[in-house]
N, C-alpha and C positions, 0 to 999 in steps of 0.2 A: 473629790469629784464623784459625784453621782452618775448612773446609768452610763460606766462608761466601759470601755473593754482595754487593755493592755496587751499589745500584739508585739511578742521579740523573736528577733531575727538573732541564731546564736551562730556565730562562727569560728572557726580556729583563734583570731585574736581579738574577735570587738562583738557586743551586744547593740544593735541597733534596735528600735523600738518606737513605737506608734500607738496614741493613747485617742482611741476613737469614740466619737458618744452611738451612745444603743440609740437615741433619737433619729438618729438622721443618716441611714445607712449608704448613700449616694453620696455623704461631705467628706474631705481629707482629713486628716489627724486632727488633734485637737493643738498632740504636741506632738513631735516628733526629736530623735535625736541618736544618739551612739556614747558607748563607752568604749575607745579604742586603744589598743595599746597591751591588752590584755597577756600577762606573763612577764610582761618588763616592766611599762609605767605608765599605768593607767589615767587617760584623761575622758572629760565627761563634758558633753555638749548636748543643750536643748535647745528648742526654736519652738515658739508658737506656729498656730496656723496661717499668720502671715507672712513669719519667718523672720521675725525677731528674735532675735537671741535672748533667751533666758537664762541660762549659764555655762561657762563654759571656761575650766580649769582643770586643772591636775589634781588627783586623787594621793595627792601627798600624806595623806593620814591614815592613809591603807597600803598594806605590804605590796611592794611590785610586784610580787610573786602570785597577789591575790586572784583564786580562780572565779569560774563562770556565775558558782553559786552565790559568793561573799558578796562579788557586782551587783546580781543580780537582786539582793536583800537591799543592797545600798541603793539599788535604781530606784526599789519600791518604796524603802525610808524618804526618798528624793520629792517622789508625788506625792506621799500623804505629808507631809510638811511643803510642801509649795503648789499645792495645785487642789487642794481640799477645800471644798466650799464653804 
């Protein structure tokens, strides 16, 4: 996606995060979603902006133990493979 911003909210066990366009400063997300569970066993949920779910499973192919950083590579591998124009 183009002209867009990535806005993450990091806490003790989940990354939630909000993918807003530079266009239109006054719209809600484009996507929004969370990585919860973080330090046991990681799962991962997206929603568009109408609130369709666009994915939403377990991070079984990453270490439960994996921290904020590993997530937060994998958040970014997540949009540029599903959300790239």
């Amino acid at each position: 996606m183009t002209d867009t911003i990535l806005v993450l909210n990091s806490g003790s066990s989940s990354i939630k995060f909000g993918l807003y366009s530079l266009n239109d400063a006054t719209a809600g997300p484009l996507v929004r979603g969370k990585i919860a569970g973080i330090g046991r066993a990681p799962d991962f949920t997206a929603r568009d902006n109408a609130g369709q779910l666009l994915a939403e499973h377990a991070l079984q192919d990453i270490e439960a133990t994996a921290g904020h950083g590993e997530l937060t590579h994998r958040l970014l591998s997540w949009c540029q493979q599903n959300l790239d124009d």
